[in-house]
N, C-alpha and C positions, 0 to 999 in steps of 0.2 A: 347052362353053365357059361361064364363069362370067360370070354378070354381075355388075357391082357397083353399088348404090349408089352415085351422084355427088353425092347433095345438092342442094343449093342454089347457083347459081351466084355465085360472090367476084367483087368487081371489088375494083382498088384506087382507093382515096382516099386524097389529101391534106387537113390541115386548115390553112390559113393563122391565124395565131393570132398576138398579141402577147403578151411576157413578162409583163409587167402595163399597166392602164391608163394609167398614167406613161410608158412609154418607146413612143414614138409608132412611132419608126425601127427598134426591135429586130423584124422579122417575124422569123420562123420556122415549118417545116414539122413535121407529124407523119402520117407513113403508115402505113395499116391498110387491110388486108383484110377486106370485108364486104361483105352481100348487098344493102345501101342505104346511103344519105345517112344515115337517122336511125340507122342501129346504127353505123356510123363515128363517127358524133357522139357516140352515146352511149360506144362505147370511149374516146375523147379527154375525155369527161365522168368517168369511171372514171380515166383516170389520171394526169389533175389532181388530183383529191382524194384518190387513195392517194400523191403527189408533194406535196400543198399548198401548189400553187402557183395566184398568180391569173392570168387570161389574159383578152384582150381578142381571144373568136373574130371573125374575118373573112370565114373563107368556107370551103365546102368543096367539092371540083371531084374528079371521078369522070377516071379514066384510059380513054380511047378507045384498045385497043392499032391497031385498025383506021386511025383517022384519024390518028395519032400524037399526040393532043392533049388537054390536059383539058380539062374541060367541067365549067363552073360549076351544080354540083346545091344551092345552098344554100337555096333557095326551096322545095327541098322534106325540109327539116328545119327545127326550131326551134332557129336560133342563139342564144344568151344568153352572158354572160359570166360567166367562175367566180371568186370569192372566196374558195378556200380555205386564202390563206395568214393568215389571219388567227382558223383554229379551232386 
């Protein structure tokens, strides 16, 4: 019997985020596949700027498929906000 390689375990995340700093009410979600908070963050940093668009992050919450609920991991990334509609 073959074993395989499994890597590294993926959870998913969400990233709550605003369209821009202007539009308070616009939330919106973006979900990805990743092995933490801070590589979730950084794929959402990636495609804002290949996008450039600016965004006002909020939060990012990890999927418990066990509890059925997410769970706010944003403390342990560095939130910032992106500006790249204006390169």
């Amino acid at each position: 019997m073959k074993k395989y390689d499994t890597g590294e375990k993926l959870y998913e995340y969400r990233i709550l985020y605003n369209a821009s700093s202007s539009m308070i009410v616009m939330d919106s979600y973006h979900y990805y596949m990743a092995s933490s908070a801070q590589q979730a963050f950084d794929f959402h940093d990636s495609a804002m700027k290949y996008k450039k668009f600016c965004s006002q992050n909020l939060k990012v919450e990890r999927f418990d498929p066990y509890a059925d609920k997410w769970i706010d991991e944003s403390e342990l990334c560095e939130l910032q906000h992106f500006d790249y509609c204006n390169d």
